[in-house]
N, C-alpha and C positions, 0 to 999 in steps of 0.2 A: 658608788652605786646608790648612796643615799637619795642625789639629786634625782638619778634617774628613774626613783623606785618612787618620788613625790610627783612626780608627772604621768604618772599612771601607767607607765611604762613594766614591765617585768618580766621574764623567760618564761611561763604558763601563761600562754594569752588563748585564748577559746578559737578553736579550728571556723576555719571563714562557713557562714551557714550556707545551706543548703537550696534554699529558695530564692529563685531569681531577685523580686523587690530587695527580700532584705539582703542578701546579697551585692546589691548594686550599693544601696546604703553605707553598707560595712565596708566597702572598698572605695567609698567616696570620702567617707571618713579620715581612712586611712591615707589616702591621698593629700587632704587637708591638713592632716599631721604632721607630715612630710614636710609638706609646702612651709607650713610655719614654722620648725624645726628646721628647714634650711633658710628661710628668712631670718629667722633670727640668729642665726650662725654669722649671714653676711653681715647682719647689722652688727654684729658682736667684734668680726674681724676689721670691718671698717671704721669702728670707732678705738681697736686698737692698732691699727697698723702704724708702719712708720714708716716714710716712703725713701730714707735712705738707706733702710735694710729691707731684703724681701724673708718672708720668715721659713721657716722649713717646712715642711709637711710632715703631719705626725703619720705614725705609722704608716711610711713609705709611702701615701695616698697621692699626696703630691698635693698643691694650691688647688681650692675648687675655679674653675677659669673665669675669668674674669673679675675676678677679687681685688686684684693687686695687691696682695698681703704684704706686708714686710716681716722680719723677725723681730719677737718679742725677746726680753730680756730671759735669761735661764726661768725664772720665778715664774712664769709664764707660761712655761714647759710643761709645769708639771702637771699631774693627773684632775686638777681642778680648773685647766687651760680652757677657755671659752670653744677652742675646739673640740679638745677632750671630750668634753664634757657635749657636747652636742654630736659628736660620731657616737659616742656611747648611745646614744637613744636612737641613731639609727641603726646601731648594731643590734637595739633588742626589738625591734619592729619585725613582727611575725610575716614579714615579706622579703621578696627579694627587692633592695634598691640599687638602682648603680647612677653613676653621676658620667656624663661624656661631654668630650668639650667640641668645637664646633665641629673638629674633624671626626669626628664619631669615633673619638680615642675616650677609655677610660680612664678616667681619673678618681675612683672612687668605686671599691664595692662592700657593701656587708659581707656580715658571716653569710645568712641566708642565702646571699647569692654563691657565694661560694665558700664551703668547707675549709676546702685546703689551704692554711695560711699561707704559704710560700706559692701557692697557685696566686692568693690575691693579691702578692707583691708585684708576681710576674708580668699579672694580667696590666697592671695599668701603665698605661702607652701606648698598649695594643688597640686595636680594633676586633668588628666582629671575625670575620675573615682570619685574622691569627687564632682568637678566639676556637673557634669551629676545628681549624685544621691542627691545633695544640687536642684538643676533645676529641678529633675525629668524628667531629659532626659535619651530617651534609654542608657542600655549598651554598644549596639553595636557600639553609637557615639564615644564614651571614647578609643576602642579597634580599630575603626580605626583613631584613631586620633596618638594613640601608634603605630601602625604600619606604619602610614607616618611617623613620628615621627625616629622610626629604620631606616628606608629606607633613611630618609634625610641622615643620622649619616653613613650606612655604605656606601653608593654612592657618598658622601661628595659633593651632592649637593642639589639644591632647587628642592623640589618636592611639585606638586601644585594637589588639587584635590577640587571634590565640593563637598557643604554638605547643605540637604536638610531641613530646620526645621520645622515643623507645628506649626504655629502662629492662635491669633485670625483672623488675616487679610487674612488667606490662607497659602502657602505652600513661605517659605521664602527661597530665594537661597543663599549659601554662598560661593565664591571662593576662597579659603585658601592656603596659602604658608607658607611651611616649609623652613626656611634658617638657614643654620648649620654656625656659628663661631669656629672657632677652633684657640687655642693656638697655638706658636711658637713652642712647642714641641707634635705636631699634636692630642693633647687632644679637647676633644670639650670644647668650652668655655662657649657658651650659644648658644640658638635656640631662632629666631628669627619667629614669627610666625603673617601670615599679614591675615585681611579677608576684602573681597572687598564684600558687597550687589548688587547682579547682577540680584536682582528678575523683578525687570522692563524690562532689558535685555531679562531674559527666558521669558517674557511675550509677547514683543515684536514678539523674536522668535518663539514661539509659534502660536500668530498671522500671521504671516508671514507664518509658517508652515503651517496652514491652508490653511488660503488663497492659498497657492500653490496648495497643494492636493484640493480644491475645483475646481481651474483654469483645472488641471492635468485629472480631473473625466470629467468636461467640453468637456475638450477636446479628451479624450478618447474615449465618445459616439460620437462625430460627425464622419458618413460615410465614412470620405475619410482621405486620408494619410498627418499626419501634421508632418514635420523636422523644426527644429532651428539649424541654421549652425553660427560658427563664423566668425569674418576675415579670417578664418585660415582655411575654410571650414571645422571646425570638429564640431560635432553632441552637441549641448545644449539640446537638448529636439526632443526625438519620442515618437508619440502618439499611444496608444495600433493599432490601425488601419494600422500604417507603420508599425512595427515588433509587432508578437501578443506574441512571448517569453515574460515573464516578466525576466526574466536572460539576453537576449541579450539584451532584451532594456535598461538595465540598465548598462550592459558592455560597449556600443555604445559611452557611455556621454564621452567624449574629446577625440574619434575617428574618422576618415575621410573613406569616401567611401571606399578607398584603402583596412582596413581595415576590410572592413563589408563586402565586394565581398570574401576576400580570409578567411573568417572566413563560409559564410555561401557557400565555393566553388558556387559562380555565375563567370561567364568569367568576367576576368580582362579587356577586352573590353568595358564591362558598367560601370563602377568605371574612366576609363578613358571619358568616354563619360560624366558621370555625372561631371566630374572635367573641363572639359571644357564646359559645360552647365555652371556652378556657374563663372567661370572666363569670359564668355561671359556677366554676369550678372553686374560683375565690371566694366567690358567696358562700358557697353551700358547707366548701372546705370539706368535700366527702368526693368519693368518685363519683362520673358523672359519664352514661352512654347514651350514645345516640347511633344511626343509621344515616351514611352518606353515601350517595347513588353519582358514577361518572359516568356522561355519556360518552363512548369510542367508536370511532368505525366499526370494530367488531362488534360492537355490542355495551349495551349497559352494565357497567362493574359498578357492585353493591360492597359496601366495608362497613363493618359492625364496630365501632370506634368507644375505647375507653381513656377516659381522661384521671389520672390517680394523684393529688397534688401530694408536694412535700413539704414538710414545716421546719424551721430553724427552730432549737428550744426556746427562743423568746416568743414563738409563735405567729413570724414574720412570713412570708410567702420563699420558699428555696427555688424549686422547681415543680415543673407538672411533665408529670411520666403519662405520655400518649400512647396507646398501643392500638393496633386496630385488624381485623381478621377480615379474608374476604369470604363474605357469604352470598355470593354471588350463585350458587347451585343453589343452596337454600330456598333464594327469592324465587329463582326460577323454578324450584317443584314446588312452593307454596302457590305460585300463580297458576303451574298446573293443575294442583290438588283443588283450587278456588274454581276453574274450569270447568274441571273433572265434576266439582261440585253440581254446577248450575248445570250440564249437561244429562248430571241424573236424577235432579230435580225436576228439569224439563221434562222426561224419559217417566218422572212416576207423575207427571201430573198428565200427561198424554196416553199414560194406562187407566188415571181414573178417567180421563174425560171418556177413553174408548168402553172401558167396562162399565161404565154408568150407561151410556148408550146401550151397548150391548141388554145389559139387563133387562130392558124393556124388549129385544128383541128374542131374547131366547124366553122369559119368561111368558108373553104374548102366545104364541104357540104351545108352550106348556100346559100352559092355561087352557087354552081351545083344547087338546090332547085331554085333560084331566075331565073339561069340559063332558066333551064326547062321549069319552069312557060311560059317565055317571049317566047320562042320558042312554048309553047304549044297554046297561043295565038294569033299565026302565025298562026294556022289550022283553017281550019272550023271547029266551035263549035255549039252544040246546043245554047240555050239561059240557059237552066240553066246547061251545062258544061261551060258555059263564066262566069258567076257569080261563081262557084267553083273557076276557075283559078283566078279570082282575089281576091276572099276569101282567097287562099293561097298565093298570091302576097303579101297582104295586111298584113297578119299575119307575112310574111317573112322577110318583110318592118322593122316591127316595132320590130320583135325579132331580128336583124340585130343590129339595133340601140339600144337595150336593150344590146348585146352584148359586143357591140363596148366601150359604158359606162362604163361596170364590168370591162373590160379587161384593162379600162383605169385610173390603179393607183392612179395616178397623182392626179388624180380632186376625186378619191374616197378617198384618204390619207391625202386633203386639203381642203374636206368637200366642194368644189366647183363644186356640180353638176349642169350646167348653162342651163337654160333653153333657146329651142330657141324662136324668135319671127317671126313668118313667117306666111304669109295668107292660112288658111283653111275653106273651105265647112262645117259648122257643120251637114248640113242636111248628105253631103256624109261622112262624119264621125260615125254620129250615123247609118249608113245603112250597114256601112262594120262591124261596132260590133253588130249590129244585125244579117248581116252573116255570121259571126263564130261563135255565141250563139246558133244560131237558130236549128241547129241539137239535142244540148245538152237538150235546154229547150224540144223539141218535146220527147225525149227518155220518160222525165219525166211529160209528158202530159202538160207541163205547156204554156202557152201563152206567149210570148216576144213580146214584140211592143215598140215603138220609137215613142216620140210627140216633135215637136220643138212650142217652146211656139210664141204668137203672139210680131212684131216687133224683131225678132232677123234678122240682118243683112245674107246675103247672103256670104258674107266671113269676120271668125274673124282671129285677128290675137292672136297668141299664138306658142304653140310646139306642136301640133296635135301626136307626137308618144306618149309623157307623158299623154295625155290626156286620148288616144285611150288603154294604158295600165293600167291607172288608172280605164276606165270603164268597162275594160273586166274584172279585178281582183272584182271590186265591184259587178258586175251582173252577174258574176260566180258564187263570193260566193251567192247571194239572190238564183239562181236558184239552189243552192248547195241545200242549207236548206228551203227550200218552198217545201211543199209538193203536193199543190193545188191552181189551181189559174192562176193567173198572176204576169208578172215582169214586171215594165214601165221603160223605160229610157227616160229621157226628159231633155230640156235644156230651160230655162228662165230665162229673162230680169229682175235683179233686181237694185234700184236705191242703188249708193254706198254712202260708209258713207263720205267719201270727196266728196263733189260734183263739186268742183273746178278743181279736177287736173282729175279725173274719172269720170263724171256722172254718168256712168252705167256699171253695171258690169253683166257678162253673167255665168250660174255657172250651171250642170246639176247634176240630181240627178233620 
């Protein structure tokens, strides 16, 4: 075992990995092992053979075919035999090998291929077909095994396929390779045949495959539009939400925009615009949104698009995670709101233009009214034609100044109606809105009268037109809705709730 432990060979050899490249490596290797390892067996037995003895076969394996061996002398035999010593290293090769001669009989298998020593005495001679039906393995294993078998022999190369076993442990995988030997004079010599255990492999993968299609389903229900782009901006991954095809999204995978515009005819305009979106991304090497508008029969679709890159720790570009949301309602009630806008912007400049006009129209008559009055005051009057003319002075006065306010935007637009502060007669205040009342309350039989409470000052100060309008609107309406009776209006002194900065406060009712 010495020799065989100097050729790198040993019973702890490291399980075949995991991942396809290295994987294909490691079993290419091993292949190459093989191959030299039976090269140089031939060459070994060919340069001792002897062609008037043919020599025995160690360990019941039988002559590899086409050898022509002969027997070697006892001393030859023994456990340092050029054979020996070269089955040894097939016997510790962490694969299964078997040797078959043209007729797809065995002449050679390791341990790995099979356990049972007295199994691998049995087996060689046999075929697959005895094979199978000694195991109680299907048919159909034995007839593809003959028809890779063919295939290797008339292709005159290695052909590799998998084969699936049912074990107690589950479903066992096996990767198998046909390798055709052929003589100097293009005969086949022997068939070489290798099996790698990759059932951890398919388990792995399978795992994996899960996992993705779980990740894939994940991502397929969420609302908005997900892309995985490479360095190379071409498409790793769309989620049903970016393209709802199940056929283009799966066409997409190592495609770039370029490609996706002039497949699903969108303007080559946005294909360019997306390419410099993602190249802007490289730059900035930060996220990166913009707004992208499709036009459809139905209607304009708007997507709010973020672009998020990814860095390798050297710092190199990974990928760029796309994601994109429709705000297509959005656009459309902002267009509204922008409408809605100008429509009532329009709407207040068509009130100033009407109330600036106006102004001159109601004020004009005002004016002649106030006019009039002052001129009619000028006359001799009786005493109650004097008291009419100031009844309509007074009305004229304060509808003037009620005017004046509407007309004047400004303080109505800025919520700044200022009251004034200026000295007035409450007594002469509550006597001119009892002169404008007074006809009204009489039509409807009712009483109006006027009390100024004890200790109110002989002049307050305040806005006496707000006042005088606030009491005409309040004792209009009472005399509205009173159907009998009387209306009072009075004013009294009440003590205010700051006594500091007010003592008293005057208030009518």
């Amino acid at each position: 075992m010495s020799a065989v432990s100097s050729l790198g060979f040993s019973d702890h050899v490291a399980a075949p990995p995991t991942d396809e490249t290295a994987w294909r490596t490691w079993a290419e290797d091993r292949i190459a092992t093989l191959q030299q390892a039976l090269a140089a067996t031939q060459a070994q037995l060919a340069a001792a053979q002897r062609p008037s003895q043919p020599k025995a076969p160690a360990n019941n394996c039988g002559p590899i075919p086409g050898s022509d061996t002969t027997s070697e002398p006892a001393a030859e035999a023994g456990p340092d035999a050029p054979q020996n010593f070269y089955e040894a290293i097939l016997q510790q090769l962490p694969v299964e090998v078997a040797v078959f001669d043209a007729e797809h009989r065995y002449r050679f298998v390791n341990a790995n291929g099979i356990l049972d020593a007295a199994t691998r005495s049995w087996v060689i001679g046999q075929d697959d077909f005895a094979y199978c039906a000694h195991f109680q393995r299907p048919r159909e294993l034995a007839e593809q095994r003959r028809q890779c078998f063919e295939q290797a022999v008339q292709g005159r190369t290695v052909v590799s396929w998998e084969e699936v076993q049912e074990t107690a442990a589950g479903p066992q995988h096996i990767r198998r390779h046909f390798l055709p030997v052929f003589a100097t004079d293009g005969s086949l010599r022997m068939m070489v045949g290798m099996g790698v255990d990759i059932t951890e492999r398919r388990q792995v993968e399978k795992q994996l495959a899960e996992q993705r299609a779980f990740y894939e389903f994940v991502l397929d229900q969420l609302p908005c539009d997900v892309g995985v782009f490479d360095d190379q901006f071409r498409y790793l991954f769309v989620n049903a939400s970016g393209i709802k095809d199940p056929e283009t999204r799966k066409w997409i995978i190592g495609k770039n925009n370029f490609d996706y515009f002039s497949r699903t005819n969108y303007p080559a305009s946005m294909a360019h615009e997306r390419h410099a979106q993602l190249e802007q991304v490289v730059q900035q090497r930060s996220l990166v949104t913009y707004e992208e508008t499709f036009l459809r029969p139905e209607g304009s679709r708007h997507q709010y698009r973020c672009l998020q890159p990814v860095f390798h720790p050297d710092g190199s570009l990974h990928m760029i995670l796309g994601y994109g949301l429709d705000v297509t309602e959005r656009v459309v009630t902002e267009q509204a709101l922008r409408h809605a806008k100008l429509a009532a912007e329009s709407a207040v400049r068509a009130r100033e233009i009407f109330l600036a006009n106006m102004s001159h129209e109601i004020r004009t008559p005002m004016n002649a009214i106030l006019g009039m009055s002052q001129l009619l005051a000028k006359t001799p009057l009786t005493p109650t034609q004097s008291s009419y003319q100031q009844a309509i002075t007074t009305s004229a006065d304060n509808l003037l100044v009620i005017i004046n306010d509407i007309l004047d935007l400004s303080k109505l637009e800025a919520g700044k109606m200022v009251l004034e502060q200026v000295g007035f007669g409450p007594t002469q205040l509550l006597a001119q809105v009892e002169q404008t009342l007074h006809y009204k309350a009489a039509e409807k039989g009712l009483c109006l009268s006027t009390r100024i409470g004890a200790g109110i000052p002989a002049v307050l100060l305040g806005d006496p037109y707000r006042i005088t309008q606030v009491l005409l609107n309040l004792a209009g309406n009472a005399i509205k809705f009173t159907e009998k009776g009387q209306v009072v209006i009075s004013c009294e002194a009440v003590e205010a709730a700051n006594a500091l900065s007010e003592p008293w406060m005057f208030y009518f009712r």
